[in-house]
C-alpha positions as CSV (number, residue, x, y, z in Angstrom):
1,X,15.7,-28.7,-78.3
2,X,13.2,-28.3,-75.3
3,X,13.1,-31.9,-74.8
4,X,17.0,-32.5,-75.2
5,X,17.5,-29.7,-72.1
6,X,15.4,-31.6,-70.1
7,X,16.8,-35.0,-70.9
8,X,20.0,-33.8,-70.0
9,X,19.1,-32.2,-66.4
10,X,17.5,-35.6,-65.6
11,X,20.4,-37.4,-66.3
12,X,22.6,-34.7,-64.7
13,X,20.4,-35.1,-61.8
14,X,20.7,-39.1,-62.1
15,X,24.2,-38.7,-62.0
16,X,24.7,-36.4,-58.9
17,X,22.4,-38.8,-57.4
18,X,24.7,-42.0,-57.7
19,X,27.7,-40.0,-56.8
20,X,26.7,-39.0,-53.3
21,X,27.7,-40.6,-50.6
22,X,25.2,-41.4,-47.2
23,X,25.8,-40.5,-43.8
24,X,26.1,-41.8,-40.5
25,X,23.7,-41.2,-37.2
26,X,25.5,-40.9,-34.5
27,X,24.4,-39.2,-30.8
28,X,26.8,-37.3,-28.8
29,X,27.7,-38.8,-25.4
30,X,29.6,-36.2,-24.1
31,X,31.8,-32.9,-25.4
32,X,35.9,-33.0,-24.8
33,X,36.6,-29.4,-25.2
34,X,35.6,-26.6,-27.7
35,X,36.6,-28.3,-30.9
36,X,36.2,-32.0,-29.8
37,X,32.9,-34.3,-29.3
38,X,32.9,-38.2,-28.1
39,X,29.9,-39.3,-30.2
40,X,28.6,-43.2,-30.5
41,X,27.8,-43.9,-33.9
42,X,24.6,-45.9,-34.9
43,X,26.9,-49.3,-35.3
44,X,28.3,-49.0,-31.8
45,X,31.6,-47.3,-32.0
46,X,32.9,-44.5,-30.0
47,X,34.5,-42.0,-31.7
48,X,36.1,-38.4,-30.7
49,X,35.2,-36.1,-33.6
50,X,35.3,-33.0,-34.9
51,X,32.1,-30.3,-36.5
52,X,31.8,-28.4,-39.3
53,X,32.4,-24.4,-38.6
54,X,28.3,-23.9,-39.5
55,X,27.1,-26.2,-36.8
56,X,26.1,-24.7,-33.5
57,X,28.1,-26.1,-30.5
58,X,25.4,-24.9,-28.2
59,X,23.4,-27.6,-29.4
60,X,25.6,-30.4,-29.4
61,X,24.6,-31.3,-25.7
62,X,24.5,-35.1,-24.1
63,X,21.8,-37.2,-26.1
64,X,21.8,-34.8,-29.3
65,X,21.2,-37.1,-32.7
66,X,23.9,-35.9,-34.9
67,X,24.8,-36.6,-38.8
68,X,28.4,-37.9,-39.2
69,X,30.4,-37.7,-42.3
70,X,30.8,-41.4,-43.6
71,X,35.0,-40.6,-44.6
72,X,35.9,-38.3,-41.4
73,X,33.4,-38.6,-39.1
74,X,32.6,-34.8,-38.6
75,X,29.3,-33.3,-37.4
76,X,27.3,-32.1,-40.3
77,X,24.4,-31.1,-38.7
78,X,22.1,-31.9,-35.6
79,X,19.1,-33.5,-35.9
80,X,15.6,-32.9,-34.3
81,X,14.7,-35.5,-31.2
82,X,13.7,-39.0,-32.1
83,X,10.4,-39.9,-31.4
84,X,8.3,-43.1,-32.3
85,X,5.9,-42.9,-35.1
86,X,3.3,-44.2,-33.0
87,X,3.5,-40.3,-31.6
88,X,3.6,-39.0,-35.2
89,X,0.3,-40.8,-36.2
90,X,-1.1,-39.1,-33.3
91,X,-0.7,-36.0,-35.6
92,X,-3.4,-36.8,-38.1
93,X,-6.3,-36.6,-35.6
94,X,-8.2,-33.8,-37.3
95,X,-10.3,-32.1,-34.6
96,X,-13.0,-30.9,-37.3
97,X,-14.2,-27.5,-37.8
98,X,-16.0,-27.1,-34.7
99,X,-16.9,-23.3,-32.9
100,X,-17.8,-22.7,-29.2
101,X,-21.2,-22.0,-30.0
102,X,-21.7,-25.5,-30.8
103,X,-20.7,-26.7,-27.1
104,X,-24.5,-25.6,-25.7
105,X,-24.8,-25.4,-21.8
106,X,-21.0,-25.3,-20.7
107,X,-20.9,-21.4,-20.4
108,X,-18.6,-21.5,-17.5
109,X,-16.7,-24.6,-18.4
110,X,-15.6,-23.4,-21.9
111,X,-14.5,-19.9,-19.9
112,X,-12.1,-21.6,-17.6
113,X,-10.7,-24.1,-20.0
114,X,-9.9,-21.3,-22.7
115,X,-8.2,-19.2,-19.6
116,X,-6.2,-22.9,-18.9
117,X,-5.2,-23.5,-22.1
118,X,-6.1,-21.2,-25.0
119,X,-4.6,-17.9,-23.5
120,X,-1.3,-19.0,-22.2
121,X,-0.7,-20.3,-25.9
122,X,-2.2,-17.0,-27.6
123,X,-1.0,-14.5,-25.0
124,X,1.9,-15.8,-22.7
125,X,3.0,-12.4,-22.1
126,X,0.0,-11.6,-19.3
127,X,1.4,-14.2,-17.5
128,X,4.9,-13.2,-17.5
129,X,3.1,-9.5,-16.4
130,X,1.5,-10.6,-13.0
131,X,4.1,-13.7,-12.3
132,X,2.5,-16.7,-12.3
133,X,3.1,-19.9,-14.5
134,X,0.1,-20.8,-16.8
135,X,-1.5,-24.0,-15.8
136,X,0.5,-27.0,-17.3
137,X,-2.8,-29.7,-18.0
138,X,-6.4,-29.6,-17.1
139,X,-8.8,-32.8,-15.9
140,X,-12.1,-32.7,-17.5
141,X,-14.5,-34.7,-15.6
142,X,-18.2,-36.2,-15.6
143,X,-20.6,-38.8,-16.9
144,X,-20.3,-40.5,-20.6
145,X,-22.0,-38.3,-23.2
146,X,-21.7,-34.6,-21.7
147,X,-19.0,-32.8,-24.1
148,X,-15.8,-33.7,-22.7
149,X,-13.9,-34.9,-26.2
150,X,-15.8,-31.7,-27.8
151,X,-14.3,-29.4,-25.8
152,X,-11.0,-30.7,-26.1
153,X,-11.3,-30.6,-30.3
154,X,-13.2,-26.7,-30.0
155,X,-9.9,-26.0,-28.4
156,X,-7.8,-27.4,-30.7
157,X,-10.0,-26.4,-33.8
158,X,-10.4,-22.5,-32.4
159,X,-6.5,-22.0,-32.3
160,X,-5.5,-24.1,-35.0
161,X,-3.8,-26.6,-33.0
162,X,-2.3,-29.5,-33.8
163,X,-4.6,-32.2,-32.1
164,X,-3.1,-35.7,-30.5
165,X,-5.8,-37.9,-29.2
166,X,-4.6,-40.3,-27.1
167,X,-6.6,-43.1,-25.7
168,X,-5.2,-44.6,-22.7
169,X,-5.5,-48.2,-23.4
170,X,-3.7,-48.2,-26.3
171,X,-0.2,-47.5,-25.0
172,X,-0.4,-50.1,-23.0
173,X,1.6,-53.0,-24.6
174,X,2.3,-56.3,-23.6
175,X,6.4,-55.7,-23.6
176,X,7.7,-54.3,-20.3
177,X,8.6,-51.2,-20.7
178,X,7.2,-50.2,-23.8
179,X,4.3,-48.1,-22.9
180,X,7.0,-46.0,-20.6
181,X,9.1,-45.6,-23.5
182,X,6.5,-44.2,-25.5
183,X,5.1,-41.9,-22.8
184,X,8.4,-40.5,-22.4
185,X,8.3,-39.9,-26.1
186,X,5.1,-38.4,-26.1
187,X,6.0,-36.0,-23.0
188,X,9.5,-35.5,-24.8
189,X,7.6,-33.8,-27.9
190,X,5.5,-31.7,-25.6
191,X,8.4,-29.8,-24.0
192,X,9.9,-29.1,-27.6
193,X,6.3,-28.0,-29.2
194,X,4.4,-26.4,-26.1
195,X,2.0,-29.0,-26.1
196,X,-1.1,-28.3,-23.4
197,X,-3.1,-31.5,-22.0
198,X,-6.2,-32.1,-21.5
199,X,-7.4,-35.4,-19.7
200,X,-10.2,-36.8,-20.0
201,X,-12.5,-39.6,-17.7
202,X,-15.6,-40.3,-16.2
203,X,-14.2,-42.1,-13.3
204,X,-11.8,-39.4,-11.4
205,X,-11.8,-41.8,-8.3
206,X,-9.7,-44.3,-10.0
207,X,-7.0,-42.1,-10.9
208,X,-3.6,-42.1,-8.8
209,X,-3.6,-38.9,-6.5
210,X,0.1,-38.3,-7.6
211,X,-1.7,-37.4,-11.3
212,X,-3.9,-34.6,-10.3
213,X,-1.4,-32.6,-7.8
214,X,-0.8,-29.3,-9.1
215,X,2.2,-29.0,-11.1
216,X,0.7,-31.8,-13.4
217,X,-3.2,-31.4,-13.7
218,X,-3.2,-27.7,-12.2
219,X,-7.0,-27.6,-12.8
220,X,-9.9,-29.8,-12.3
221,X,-13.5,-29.3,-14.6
222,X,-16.5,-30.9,-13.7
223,X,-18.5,-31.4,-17.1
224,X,-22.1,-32.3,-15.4
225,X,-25.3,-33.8,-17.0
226,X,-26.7,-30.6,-18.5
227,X,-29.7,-28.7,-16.7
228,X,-33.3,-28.0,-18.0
229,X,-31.9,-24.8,-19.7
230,X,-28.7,-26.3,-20.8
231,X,-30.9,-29.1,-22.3
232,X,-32.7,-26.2,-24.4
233,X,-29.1,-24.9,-25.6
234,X,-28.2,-28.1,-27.0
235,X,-31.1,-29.2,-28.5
236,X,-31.8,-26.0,-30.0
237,X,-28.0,-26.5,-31.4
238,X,-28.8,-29.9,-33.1
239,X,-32.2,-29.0,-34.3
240,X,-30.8,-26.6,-36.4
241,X,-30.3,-28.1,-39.5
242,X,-33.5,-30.3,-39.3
243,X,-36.3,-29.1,-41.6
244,X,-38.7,-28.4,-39.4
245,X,-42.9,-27.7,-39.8
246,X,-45.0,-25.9,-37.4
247,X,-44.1,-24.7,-34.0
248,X,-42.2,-26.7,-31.8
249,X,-42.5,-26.7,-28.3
250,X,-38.9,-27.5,-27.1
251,X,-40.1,-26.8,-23.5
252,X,-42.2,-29.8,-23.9
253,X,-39.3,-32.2,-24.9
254,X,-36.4,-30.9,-22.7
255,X,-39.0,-31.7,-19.6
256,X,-39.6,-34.9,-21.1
257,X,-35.8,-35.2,-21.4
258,X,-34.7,-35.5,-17.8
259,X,-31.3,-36.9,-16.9
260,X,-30.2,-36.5,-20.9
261,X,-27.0,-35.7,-21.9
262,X,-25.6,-34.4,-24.7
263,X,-25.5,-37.1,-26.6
264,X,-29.1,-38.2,-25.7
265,X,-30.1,-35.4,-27.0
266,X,-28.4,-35.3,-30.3
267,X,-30.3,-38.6,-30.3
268,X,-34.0,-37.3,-29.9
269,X,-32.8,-35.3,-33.4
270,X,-32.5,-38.5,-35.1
271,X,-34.9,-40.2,-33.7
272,X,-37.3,-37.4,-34.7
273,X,-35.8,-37.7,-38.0
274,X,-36.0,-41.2,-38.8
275,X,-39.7,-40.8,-37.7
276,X,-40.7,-38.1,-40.3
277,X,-38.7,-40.5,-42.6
278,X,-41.6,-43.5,-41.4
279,X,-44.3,-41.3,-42.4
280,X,-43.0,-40.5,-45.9
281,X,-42.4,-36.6,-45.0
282,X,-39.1,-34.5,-45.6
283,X,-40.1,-32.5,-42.3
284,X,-40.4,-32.6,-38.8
285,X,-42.9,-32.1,-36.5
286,X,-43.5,-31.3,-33.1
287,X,-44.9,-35.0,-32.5
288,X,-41.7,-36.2,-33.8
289,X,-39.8,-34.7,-31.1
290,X,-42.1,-36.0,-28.6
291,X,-42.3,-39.6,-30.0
292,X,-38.1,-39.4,-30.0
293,X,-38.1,-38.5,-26.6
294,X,-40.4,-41.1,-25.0
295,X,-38.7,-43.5,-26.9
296,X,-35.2,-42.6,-25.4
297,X,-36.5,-42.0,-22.4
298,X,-37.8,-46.1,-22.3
299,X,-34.3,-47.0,-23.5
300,X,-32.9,-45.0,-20.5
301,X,-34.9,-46.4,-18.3
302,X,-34.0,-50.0,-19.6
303,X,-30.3,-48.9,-19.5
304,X,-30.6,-48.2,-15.5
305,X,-32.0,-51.7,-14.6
306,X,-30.3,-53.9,-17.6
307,X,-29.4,-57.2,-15.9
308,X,-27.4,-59.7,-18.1
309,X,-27.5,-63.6,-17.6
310,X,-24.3,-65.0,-16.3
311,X,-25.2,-68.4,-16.9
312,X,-25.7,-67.3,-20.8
313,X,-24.5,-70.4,-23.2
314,X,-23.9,-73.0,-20.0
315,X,-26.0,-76.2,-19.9
């Protein structure tokens, strides 16, 4: 009997399902008066149509993506804004599970990019108090490797934002007018989902002085190469998980570790680790750390004076 009910719902179901009829996407050009709407319809056509009682006439401004009914042509229901699904992929840029306390050395930048961002999002209201508009996007600036991505995703992760990384080479398309389009798009969902940005770049010189006005990018955070106690911070923060044997003298490295940045240092870790791994132990030592670090600190050195052979594969 069980099995007969549920036959029957699934062809009930099969049934309602061939019987309905589609719709029509339209977009409303303009309203005629109270009752009346000129909308084009996805084929072309004008038309001068009617709405159902339930829909919201408020909303049924210039440029609104409507649903018409395919027999009379009346407004079912509006529709949210179109937007490309380039911008949609954007949305499934998980920014990790990563805390503040995991940004070592950027004390004072972490301070004035949560007052930027996080608190006009988590407390508009103090703004609205002393009268001032919360800053609209922020410039995060300094040399490769220093945390400037990381702070962006400990923002996002801490308030349980959505996270859009966008990489600015690839809107750039080859069609003209394309990557306008789909920066238009991507500015179009930020005013309907109070979207904050944050910029990115280790060359600020190059960027068009119309960009960083206020109004646009209202403030401007230098991320520097970390100092000798900024350099303990973060390699204390990495080291962490390592096993470690003996005492280590992380004074010793970090002076060893001039000019390092972030990721440098995440790579003296690895390199200590890959060394214990050498000599056959599942612990690190103090020498590890100090072998890592003079290692690096030849491949920096190489890095500053590489020259590369222009006349590479010519007769």
């Amino acid at each position: 009997m069980r099995a007969a009910r549920k036959e029957f719902a699934k062809t009930e179901e099969d049934l309602k399902s061939l019987q309905s009829v589609g719709q029509i996407i339209g977009e409303v050009l303009r309203p005629l008066d109270n009752e009346r709407l000129i909308v084009k319809a996805s084929s072309g056509p004008r038309y001068v149509v009617g709405c159902r009682s339930k829909v919201d006439k408020e909303k049924l401004t210039a440029g609104t993506r409507v649903v018409l009914d395919m027999t009379t042509l009346t407004i079912m229901r509006a529709l949210p804004r179109e937007v490309d699904p380039v911008v949609y992929n954007m949305l499934h840029e998980n920014p990790g599970n990563i805390s503040y306390s995991a940004v070592g050395g950027l004390s004072d930048q972490i301070r004035e990019l949560r007052e930027s961002i996080e608190l006009p999002l988590m407390n508009p209201e103090l703004f609205v108090r002393v009268g001032i508009k919360p800053p609209k996007g922020v410039l995060l600036y300094g040399p490769p490797g220093t945390g400037k991505t990381l702070l962006a995703r400990a923002i996002a992760s801490n308030i349980d934002a959505n996270f859009l990384k966008v990489v600015s080479s690839a809107i750039i398309d080859k069609y003209i007018g394309e990557s306008a389009r789909l920066i238009r798009e991507m500015f179009g969902y930020a005013r309907d989902h109070q979207v904050k940005m944050i910029m990115a770049t280790n060359r600020p010189d190059v960027l068009d002085p119309a960009l960083l006005r206020p109004g646009r990018l209202d403030r401007k955070i230098e991320i520097p190469l970390p100092n000798e106690q900024s350099r303990m911070e973060i390699l204390k923060i990495h080291a962490a998980g390592i096993a470690k044997h003996g005492d280590i003298d992380y004074e010793a490295v970090v002076k060893l570790a001039e000019g390092f940045n972030g990721a440098d240092l995440r790579n003296v870790c690895t390199e200590a680790g890959m060394s214990a791994i050498r000599a056959e132990r599942d612990y690190v030592i103090h020498e590890d750390f100090m072998k890592a670090v003079r290692k690096l600190n030849e491949a920096k050195k190489l890095e500053s004076t590489a020259h590369y052979n222009t006349d590479f594969g010519k007769d």
